[in-house]
DSSP file (Angstrom, degrees, kcal/mol; ACC not computed):
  #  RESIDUE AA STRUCTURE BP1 BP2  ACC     N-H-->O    O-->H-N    N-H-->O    O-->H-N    TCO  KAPPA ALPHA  PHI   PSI    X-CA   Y-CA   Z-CA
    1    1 A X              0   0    0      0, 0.0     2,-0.0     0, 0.0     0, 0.0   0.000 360.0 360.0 360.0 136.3   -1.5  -33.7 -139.2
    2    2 A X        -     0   0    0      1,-0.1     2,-0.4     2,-0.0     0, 0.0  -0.364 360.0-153.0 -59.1 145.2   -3.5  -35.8 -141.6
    3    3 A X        -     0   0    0     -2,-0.0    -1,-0.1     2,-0.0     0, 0.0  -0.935  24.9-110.7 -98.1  92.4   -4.4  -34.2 -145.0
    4    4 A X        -     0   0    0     -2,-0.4     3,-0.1     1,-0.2     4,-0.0   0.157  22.4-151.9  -1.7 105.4   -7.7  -35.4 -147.0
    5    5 A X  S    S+     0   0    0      1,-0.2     2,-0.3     2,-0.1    -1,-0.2   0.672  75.2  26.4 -86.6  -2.0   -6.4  -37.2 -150.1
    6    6 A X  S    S-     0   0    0      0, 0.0    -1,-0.2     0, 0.0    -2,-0.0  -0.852  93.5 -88.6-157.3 131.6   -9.5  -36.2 -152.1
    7    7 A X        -     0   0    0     -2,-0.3     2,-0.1    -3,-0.1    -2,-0.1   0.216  33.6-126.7 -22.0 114.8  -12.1  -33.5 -152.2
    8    8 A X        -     0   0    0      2,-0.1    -1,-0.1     4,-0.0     2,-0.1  -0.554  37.8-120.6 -83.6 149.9  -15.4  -33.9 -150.0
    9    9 A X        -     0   0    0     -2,-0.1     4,-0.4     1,-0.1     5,-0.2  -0.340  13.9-115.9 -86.4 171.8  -18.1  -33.4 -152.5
   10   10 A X  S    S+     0   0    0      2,-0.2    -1,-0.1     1,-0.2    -2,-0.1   0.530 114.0  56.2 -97.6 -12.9  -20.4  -30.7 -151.9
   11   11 A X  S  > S+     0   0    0      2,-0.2     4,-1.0     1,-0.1    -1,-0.2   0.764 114.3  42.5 -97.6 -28.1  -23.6  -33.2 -151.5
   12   12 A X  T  4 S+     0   0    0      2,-0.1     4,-0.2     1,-0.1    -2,-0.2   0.733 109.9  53.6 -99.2  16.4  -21.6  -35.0 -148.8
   13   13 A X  T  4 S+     0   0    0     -4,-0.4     4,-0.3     2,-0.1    -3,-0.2   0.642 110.6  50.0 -82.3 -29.6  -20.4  -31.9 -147.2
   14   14 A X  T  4 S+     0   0    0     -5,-0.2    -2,-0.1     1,-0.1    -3,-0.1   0.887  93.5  71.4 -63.4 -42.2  -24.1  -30.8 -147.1
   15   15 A X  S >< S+     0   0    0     -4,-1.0     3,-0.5     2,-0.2     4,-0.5   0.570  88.6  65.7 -78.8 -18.1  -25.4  -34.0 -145.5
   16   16 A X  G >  S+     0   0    0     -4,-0.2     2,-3.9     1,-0.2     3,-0.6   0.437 112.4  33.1 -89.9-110.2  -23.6  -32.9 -142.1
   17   17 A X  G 3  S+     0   0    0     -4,-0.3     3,-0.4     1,-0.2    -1,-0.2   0.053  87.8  90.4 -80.1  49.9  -25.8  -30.1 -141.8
   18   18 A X  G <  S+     0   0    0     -2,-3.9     3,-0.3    -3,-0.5    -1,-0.2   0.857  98.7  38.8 -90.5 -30.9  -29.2  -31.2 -143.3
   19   19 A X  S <  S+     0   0    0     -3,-0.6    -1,-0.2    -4,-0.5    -2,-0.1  -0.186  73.6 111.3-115.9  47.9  -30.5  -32.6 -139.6
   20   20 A X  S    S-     0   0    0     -3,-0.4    -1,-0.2    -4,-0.1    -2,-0.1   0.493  78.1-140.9 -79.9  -4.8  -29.0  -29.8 -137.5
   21   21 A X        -     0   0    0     -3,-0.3    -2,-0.1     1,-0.0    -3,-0.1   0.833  16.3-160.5  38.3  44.8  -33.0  -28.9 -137.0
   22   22 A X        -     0   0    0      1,-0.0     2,-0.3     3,-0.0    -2,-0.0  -0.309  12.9-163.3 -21.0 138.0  -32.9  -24.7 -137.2
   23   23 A X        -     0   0    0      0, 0.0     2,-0.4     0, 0.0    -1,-0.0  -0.694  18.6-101.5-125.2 175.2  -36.0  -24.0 -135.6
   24   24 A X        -     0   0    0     -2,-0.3     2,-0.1     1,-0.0     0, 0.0  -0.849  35.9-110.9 -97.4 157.4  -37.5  -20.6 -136.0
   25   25 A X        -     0   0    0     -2,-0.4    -1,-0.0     1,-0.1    -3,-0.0  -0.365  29.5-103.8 -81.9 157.4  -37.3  -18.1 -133.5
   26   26 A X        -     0   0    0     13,-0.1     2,-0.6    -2,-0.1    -1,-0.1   0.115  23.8-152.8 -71.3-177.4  -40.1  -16.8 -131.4
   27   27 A X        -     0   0    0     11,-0.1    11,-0.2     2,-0.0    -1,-0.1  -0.807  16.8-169.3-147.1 102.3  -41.7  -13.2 -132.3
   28   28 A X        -     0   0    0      9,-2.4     9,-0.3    -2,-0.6     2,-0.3  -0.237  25.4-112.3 -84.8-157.0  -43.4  -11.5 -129.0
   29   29 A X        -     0   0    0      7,-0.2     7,-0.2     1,-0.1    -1,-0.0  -0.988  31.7-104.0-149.7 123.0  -45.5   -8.4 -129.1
   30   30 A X        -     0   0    0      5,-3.0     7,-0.1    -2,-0.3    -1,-0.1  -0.217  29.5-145.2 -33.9 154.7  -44.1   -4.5 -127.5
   31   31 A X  S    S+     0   0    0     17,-0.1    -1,-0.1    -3,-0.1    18,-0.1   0.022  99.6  42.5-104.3  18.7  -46.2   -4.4 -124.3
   32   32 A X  S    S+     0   0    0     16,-0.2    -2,-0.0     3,-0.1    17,-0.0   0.767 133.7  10.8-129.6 -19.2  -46.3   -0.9 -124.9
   33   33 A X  S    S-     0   0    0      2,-0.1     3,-0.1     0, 0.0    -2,-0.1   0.390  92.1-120.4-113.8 -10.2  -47.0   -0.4 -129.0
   34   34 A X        +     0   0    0      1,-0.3     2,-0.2     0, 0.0    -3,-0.0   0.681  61.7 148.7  77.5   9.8  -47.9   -4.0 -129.9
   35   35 A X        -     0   0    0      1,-0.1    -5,-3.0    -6,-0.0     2,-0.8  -0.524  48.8-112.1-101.1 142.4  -45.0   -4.2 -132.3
   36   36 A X        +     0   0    0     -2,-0.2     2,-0.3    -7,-0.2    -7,-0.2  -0.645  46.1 147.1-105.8 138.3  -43.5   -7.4 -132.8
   37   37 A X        -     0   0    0     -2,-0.8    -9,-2.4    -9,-0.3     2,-0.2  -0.841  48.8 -73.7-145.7-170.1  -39.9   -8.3 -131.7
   38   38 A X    >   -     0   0    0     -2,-0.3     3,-0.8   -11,-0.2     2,-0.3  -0.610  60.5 -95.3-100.3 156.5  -37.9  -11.0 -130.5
   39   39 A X  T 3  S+     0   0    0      1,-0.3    -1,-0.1    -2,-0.2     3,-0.1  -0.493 100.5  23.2 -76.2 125.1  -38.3  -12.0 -127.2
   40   40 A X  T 3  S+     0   0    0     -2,-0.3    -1,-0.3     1,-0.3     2,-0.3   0.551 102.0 121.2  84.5   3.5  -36.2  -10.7 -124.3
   41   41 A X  S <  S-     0   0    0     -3,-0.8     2,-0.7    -4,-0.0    -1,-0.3  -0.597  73.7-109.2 -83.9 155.1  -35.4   -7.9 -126.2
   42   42 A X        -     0   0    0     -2,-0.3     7,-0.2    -3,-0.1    -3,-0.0  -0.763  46.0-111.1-112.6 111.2  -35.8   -4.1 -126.2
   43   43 A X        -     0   0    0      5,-0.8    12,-0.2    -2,-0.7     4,-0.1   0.403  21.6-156.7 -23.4 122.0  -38.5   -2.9 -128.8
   44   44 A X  S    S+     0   0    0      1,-0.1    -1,-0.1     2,-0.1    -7,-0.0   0.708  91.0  56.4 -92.1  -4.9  -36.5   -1.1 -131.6
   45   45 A X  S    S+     0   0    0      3,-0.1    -1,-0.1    12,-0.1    -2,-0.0   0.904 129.5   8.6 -84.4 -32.8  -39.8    1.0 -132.6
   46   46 A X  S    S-     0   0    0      2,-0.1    11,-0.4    12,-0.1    -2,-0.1   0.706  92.4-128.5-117.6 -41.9  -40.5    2.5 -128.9
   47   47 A X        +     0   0    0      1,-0.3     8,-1.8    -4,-0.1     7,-1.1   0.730  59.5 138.5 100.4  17.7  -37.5    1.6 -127.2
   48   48 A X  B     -A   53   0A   0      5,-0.2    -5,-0.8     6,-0.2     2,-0.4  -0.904  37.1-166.2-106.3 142.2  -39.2    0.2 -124.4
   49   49 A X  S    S-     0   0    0      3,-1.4    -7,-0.1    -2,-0.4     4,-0.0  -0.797  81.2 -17.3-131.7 110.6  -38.3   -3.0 -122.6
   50   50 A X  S    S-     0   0    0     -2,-0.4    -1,-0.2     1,-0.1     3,-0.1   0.659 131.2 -54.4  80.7  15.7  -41.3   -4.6 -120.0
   51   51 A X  S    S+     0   0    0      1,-0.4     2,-0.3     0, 0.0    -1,-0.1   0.685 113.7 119.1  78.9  24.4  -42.8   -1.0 -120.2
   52   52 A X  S    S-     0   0    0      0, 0.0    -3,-1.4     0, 0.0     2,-1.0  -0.942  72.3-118.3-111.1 171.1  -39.8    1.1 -119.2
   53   53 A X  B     +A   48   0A   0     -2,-0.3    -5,-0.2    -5,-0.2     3,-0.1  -0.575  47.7 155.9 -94.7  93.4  -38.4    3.4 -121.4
   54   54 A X        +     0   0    0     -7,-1.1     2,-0.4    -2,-1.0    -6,-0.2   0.974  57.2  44.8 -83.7 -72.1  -34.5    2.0 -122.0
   55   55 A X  S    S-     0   0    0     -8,-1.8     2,-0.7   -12,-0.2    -1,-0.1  -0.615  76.0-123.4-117.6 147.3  -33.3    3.6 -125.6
   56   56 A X        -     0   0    0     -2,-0.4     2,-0.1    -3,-0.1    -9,-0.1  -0.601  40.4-143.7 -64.5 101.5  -33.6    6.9 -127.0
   57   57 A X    >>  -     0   0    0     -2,-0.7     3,-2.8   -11,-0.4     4,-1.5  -0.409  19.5-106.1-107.1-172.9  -35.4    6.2 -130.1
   58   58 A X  H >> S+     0   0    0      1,-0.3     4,-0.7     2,-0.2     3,-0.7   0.873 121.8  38.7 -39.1 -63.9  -35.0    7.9 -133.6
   59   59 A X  H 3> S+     0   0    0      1,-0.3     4,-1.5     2,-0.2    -1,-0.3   0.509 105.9  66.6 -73.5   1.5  -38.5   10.1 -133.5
   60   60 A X  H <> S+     0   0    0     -3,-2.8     4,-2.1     2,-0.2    -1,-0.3   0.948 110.0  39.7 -78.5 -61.9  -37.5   10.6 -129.8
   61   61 A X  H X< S+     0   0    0     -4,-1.5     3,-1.5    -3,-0.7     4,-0.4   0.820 109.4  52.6  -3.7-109.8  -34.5   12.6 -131.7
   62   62 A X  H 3X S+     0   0    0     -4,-0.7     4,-1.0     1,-0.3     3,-0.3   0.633 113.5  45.2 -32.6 -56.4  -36.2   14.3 -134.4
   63   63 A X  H >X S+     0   0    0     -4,-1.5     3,-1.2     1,-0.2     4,-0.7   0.951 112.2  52.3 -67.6 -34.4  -39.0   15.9 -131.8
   64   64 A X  H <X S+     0   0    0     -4,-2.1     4,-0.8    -3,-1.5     3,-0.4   0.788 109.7  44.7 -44.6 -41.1  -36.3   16.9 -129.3
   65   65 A X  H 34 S+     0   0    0     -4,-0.4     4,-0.5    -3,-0.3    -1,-0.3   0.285 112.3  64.8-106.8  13.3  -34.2   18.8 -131.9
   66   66 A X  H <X S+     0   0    0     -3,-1.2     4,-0.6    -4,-1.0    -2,-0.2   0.791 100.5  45.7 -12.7 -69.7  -37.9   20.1 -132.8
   67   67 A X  H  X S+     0   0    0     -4,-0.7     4,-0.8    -3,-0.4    -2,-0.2   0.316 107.1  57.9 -93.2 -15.2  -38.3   21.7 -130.1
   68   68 A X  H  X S+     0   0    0     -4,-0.8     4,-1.3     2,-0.2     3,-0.2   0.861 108.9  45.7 -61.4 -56.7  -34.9   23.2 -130.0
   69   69 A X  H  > S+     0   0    0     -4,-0.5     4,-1.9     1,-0.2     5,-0.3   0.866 101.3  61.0 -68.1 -30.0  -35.3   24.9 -133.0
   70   70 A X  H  X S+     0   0    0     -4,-0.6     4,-2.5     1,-0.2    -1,-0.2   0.982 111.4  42.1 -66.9 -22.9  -38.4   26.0 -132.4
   71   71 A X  H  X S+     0   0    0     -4,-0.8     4,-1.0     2,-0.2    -2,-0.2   0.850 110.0  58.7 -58.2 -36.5  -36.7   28.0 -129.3
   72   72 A X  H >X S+     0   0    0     -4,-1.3     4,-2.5     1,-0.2     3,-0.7   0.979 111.5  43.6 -58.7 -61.5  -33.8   28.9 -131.6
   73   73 A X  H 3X S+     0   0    0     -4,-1.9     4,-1.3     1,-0.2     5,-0.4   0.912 112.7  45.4 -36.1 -70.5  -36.5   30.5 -133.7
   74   74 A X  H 3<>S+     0   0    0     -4,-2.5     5,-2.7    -5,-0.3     4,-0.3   0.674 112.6  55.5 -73.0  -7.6  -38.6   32.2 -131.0
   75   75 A X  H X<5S+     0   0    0     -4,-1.0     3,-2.9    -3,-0.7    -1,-0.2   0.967 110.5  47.7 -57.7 -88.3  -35.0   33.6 -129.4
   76   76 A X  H 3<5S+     0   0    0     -4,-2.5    -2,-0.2     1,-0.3    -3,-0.2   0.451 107.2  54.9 -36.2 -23.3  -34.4   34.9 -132.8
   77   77 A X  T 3<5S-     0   0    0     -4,-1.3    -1,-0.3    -5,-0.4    -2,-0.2   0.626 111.0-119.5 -85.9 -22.4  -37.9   36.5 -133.0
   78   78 A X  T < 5S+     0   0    0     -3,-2.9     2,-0.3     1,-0.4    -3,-0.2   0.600  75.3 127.9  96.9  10.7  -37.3   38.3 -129.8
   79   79 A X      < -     0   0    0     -5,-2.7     2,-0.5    -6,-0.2    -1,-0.4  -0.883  61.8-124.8-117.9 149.8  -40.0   36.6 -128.4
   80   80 A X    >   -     0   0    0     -2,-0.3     3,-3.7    -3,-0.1     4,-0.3  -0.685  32.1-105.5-129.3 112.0  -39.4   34.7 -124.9
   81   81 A X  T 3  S+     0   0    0     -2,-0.5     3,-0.2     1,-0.3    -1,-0.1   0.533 122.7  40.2   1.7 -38.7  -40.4   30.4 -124.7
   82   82 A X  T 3  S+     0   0    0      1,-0.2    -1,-0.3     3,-0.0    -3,-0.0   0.514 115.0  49.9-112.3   0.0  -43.5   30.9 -122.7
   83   83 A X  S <  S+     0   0    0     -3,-3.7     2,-0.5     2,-0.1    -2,-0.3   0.284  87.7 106.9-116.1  11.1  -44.7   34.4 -124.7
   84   84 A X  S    S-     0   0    0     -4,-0.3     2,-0.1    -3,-0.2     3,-0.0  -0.815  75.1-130.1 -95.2 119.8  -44.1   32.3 -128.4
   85   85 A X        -     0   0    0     -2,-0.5     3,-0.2     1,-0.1    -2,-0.1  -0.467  12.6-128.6 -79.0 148.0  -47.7   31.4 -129.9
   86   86 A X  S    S+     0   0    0      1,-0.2     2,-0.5    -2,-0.1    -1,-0.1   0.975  89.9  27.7 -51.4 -61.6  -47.7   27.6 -130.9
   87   87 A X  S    S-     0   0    0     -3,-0.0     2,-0.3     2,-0.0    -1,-0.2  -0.850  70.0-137.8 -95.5 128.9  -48.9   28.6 -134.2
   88   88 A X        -     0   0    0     -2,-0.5     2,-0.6    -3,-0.2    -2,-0.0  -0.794  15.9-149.6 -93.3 134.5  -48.9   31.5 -136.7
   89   89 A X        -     0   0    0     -2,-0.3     2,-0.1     2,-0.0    -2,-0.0  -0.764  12.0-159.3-113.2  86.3  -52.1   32.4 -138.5
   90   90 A X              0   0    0     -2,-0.6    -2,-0.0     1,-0.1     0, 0.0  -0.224 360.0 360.0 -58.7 122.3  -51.2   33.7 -141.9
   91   91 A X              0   0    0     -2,-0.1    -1,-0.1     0, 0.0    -2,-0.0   0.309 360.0 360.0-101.9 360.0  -54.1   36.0 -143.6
């Protein structure tokens, strides 16, 4: 196989991809928060994609294992899921 008998310089090594014309990509809007992402995508802030709900997202987490510990709690209190007041009113 031929070998290059002398180093392509770095200005014509450049000049093959100066008119390769990157365009930028488009940016849609969530139809369900307004948030913008790429199109054909599934919304990383809500985790919906065309309004249905596709991925479980981080604050989807965090309230579910919320709401577990608050059961853990009201277990622990002795007090039964539907008998636990939402709030405690400290005096």
């Amino acid at each position: 196989m031929p070998t290059p008998k002398r180093k392509t310089s770095k200005a014509r090594r450049d000049k093959r991809s100066a008119n390769k014309g990157i365009k930028p990509k488009a940016v849609a809007t969530c139809q369900t928060c307004q948030a913008p992402t790429m199109s054909h995508q599934v919304c990383v802030t809500c985790g919906h994609y065309k309004g249905t709900k596709i991925l479980r997202t981080k604050t989807d987490r965090l309230y579910t294992r919320g709401q577990a510990r608050e059961a853990m709690q009201a277990k622990a209190r002795g007090l039964s899921g539907s008998d636990a007041p939402a709030t405690e009113s400290k005096q």
